[in-house]
N, C-alpha and C positions, 0 to 999 in steps of 0.2 A: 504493500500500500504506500502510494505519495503520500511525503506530510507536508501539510501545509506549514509554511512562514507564519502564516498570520498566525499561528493556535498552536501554543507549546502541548509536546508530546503527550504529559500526561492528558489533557483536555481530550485532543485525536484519541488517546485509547479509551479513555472512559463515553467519548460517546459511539463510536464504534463500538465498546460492548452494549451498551446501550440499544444499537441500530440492531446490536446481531440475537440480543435476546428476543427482541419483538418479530423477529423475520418471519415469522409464523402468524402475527398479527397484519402482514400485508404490508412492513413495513415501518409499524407505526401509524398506517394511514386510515385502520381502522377505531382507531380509540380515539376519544374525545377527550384531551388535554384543557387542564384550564392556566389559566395565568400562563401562558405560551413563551418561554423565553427564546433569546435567541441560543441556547444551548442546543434545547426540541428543535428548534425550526433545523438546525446544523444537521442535529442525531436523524430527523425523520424524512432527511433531502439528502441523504448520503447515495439512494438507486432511487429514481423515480420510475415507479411501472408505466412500462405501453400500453397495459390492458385499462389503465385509467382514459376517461373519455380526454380531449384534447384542451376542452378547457382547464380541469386538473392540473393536467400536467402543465399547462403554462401556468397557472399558479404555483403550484408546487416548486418550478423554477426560479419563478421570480424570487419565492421565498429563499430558496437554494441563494441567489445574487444577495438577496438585501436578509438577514435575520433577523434584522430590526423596520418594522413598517415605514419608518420615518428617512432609511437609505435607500428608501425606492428613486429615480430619476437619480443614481450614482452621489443624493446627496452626501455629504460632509459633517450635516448639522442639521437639525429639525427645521425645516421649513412649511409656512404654509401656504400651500401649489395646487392649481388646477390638475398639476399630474399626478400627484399624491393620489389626490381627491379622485380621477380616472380609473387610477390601477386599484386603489382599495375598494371602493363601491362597487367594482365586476370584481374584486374578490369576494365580496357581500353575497354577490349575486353567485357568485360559485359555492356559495356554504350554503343557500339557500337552496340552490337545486339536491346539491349534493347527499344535504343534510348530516353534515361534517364540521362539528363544531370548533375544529382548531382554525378550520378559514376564517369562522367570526373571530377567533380569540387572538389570532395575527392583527388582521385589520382593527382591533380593538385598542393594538397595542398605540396605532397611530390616535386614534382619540383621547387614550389617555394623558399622551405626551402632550398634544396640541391644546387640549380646552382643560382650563387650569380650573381649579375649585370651586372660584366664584360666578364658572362661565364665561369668561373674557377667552380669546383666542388669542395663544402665541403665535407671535409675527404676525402679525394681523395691524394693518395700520387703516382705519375706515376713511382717512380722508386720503387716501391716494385713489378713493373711487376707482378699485382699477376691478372690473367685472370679472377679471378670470378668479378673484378670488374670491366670488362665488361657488367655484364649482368645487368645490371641499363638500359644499351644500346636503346635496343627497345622502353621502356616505355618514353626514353627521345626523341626519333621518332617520336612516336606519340603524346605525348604533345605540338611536334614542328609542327607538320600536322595540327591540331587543331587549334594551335594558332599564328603559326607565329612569333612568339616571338625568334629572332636572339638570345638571351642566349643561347638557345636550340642547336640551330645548332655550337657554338663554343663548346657546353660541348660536342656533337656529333665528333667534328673534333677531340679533345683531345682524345678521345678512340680511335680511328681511329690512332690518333698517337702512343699511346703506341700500337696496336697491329703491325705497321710499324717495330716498335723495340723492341720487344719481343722475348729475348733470345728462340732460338731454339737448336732441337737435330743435328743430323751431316745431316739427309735427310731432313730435315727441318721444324721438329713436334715442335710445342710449347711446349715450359716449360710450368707447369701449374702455378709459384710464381720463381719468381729470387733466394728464398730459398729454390725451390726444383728443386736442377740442376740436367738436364738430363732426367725428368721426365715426361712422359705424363700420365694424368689422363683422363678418360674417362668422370667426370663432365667435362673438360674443355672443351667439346667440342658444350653444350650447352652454357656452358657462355659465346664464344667468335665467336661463327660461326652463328650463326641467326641474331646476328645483324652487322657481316660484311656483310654478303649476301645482307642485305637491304642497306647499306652504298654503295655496289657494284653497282647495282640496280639505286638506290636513284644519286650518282655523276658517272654515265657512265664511270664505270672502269670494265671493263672486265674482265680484266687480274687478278682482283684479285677470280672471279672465281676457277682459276685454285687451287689459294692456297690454297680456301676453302674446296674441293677436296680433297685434299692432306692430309691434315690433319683429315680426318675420314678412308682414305685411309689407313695412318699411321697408326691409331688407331686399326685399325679392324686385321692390317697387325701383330700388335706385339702384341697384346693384346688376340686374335681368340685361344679356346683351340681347337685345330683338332677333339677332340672326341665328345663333346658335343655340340659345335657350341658357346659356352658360352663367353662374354667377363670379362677379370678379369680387376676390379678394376683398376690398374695403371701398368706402364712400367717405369723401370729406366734404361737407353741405356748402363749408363757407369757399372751397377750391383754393386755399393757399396754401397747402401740402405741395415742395416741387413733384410728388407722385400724380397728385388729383389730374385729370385731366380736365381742362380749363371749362370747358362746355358742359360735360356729364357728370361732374367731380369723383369719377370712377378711376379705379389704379389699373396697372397698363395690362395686368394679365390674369389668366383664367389659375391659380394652383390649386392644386387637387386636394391638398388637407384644408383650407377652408371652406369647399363646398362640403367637405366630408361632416365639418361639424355642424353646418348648419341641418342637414340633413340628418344626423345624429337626434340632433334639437329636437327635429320636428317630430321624429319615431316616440322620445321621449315626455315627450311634452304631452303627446295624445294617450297617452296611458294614464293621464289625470283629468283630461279634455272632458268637463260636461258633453254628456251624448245631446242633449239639447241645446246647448252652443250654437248661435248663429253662425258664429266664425269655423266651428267646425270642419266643416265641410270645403272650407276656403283654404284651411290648413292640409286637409287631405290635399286637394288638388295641387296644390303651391309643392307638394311632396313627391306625388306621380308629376309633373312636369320635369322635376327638377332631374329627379331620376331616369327620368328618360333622358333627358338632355345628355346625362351623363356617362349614360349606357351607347350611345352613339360614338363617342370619342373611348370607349374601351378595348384597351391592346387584341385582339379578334387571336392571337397566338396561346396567351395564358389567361385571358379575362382580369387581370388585374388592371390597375390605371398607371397612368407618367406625372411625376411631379410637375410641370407645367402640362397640364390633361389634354391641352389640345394641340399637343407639337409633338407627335410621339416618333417625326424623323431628324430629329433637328439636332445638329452636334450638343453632346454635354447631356440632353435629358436623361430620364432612368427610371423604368420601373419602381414605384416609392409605395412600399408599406403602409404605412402607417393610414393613408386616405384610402387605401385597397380596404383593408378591414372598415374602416369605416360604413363606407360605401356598403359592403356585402352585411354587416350587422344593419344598415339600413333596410336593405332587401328583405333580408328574411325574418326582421320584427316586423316589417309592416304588413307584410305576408302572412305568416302568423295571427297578426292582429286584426287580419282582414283590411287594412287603409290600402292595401295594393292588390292587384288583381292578384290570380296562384300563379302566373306565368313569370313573380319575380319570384318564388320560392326556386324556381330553376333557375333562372338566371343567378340568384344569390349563390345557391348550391356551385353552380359552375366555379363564380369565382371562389368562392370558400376551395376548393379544389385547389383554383390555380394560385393561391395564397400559400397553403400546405406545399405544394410544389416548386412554386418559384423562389419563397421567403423562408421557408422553415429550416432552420437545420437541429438536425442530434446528435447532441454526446454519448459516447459509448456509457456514459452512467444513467442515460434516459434526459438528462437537462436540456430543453427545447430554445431556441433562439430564433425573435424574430428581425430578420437581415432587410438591409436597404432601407433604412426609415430616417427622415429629414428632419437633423436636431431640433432646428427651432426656426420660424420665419415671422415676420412682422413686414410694419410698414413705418416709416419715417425715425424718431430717437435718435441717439446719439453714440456709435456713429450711424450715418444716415444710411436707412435702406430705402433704396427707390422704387422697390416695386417692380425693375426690370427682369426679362430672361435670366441673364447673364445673373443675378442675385439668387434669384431661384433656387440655379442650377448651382450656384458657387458655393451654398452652407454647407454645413457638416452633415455626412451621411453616418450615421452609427446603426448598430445592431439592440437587441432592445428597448430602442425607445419608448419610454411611456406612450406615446400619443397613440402608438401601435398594437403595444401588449394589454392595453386594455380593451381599447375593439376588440381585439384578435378573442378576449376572453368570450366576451358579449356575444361577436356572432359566431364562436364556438356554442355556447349556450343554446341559442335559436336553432341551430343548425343540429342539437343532438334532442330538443323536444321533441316528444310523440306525435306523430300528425293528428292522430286526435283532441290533442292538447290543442290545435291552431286553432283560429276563430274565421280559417276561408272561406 
């Protein structure tokens, strides 16, 4: 057996006998562990089984990389991140299908770190208005369903406040960061609208229904290229971004991770969606449009998509991860859920395929990695992104990205439901 640097010998042997007592329990994988240290998480990610379905197994990975929920996204130090908040809520959702209670006690680990006694959230600054750090949201939901534990629901009320008062455009579209005035971005629509809809939902406010609405409404409204059906990346209302383009205040190109989340949004968002909703129905369609649109521009070779989606010859581009899942956990929740016809549960399935095929690799100890996924993109800050090709194409491409391992989890999920279980 390799030993690891990081973990003096004696550690290596006592959870390797640890790993080797349970081998008969599957691993470890069938007990329910409580207070989850990062010891267990070591001792019970030592072989990950193939016979586990594939969402498992990329959590079980994950855990394998991070032992502690809070070094998910390679961090250093606890932060609080829309990526966090991604990877632990489809672990949620993996303990909930599974019915495997160390996934909750993982991801539990992250709530405990993050929301301190009195309910306030470390690292959490609310006047930097900046929406992605809503998306922690859900996963804080559901550790409050679970457990009841009133920290929860005061760190829940707090986001709920800042989205209260969340600089907006002049029709009333969120800023995506208080230092990006004017501006709507198509991520923000995943990080701040699925877990109002539950908040709406969850304290019988209706009325904020409408706003949720509204703002994909917005989105689709300034963002929609007329020819291609395509949404671009961001809007800036007032046009003095050197990105905005001067007429349309739209940025220059189509990339495939933020149509991925707004599409994300919308799967998610209708899972709390009053069925009597006027808007309803406006959301469904805004969803099959969009999906179409973007099923048009997919690689026809593996079914995945290209980090700039509609140049799939163009020097530099690349097959990119991270909006492939997306996309395909779009597909087949809305399938599932009936918002889409059954003809995208194949089209989903196809890609789910070409995801496994194109993106995945195995360690000989069973640890799953998902390849090709694009560190991080924006628009404008300092130093300046323009929005161009040549940006795109030029960030960091790494191997387990958050943006990707948690889709990847999601529409593993959908993808191993009963067909009975769909609603088509």
């Amino acid at each position: 057996m390799k030993i690891s640097k990081r973990y003096p010998f004696a550690t290596i042997m006592s959870l390797w006998l640890v790993a080797l007592s349970c081998w008969q329990c599957d691993n470890i994988q069938n007990t329910t562990p409580k207070g989850l240290s990062a010891d267990d998480v070591i001792a019970m990610t030592v072989s990950i089984s193939e016979e586990k379905p594939w969402s498992e197994r990329m959590a079980l990975s994950i855990m394998k990389r991070a032992p502690e929920a809070w070094m998910n996204d390679f961090a250093t130090r606890p932060r609080w991140n829309y990526t966090q908040g991604l990877v632990l809520s489809s672990i949620m959702d993996v303990a909930a299908a599974s019915k495997e209670d160390y996934y909750f006690e993982y991801a539990k680990g992250y709530g405990d770190t993050m929301i301190l006694a009195d309910g306030s959230i470390r690292d959490y600054d609310i006047f930097k208005f900046n929406i992605d750090h809503i998306a922690p949201g859900p996963l804080i939901f559901k550790l409050y369903e679970k457990t009841g534990d009133k920290r929860y629901q005061t760190a829940i009320d707090q986001l709920q406040q800042q989205l209260n008062w969340q600089p907006r455009t002049t029709e009333g579209g969120y800023w995506h960061k208080l230092r990006y005035p004017w501006q709507i971005w198509l991520d923000g629509l995943f990080m701040g609208e699925p877990f109002q809809a539950r908040y709406a939902k969850e304290n019988n406010q209706p009325e904020i229904f409408d706003h949720i609405a509204q703002q994909f409404i917005l989105a689709e409204k300034h963002t929609k290229d007329a020819t291609t059906g395509l949404l671009y990346h961001g809007w800036d209302e007032s046009r003095l971004q050197q990105w905005a383009n001067p007429e349309t205040g739209c940025s220059p190109h189509f990339w495939a991770r933020a149509i991925g989340w707004y599409c994300m949004g919308l799967v998610d968002v209708l899972e709390y969606f009053p069925q009597d909703h006027p808007e309803r129905k406006t959301l469904i369609a805004i969803l099959n449009r969009t999906l179409e649109a973007v099923l048009k521009v997919r690689d026809p070779q593996t079914n995945t998509w290209w980090q700039v989606i509609n140049y799939p010859d163009r020097e530099g581009n690349y097959l990119e991860s991270t909006s492939s899942c997306m996309f395909t956990y779009a597909m087949l929740k809305g399938a599932n859920e009936g918002y889409l016809d059954e003809k995208y549960l194949t089209l989903g399935t196809e890609s789910y395929e070409g995801i496994l095929k194109t993106f995945i690799r195995i360690d000989d100890d069973g640890e799953i990695h998902l390849t090709s996924g694009c560190a991080v993109a924006g628009l404008g800050g300092d130093p300046y992104r323009d929005g161009s090709y040549e940006y795109y194409i030029g960030e960091p491409v790494r191997d387990n990205d958050p943006k990707g391992i948690g889709p990847f989890m999601k529409a593993s999920l959908e993808k191993e439901k009963a067909k009975s279980t769909s609603k088509m």
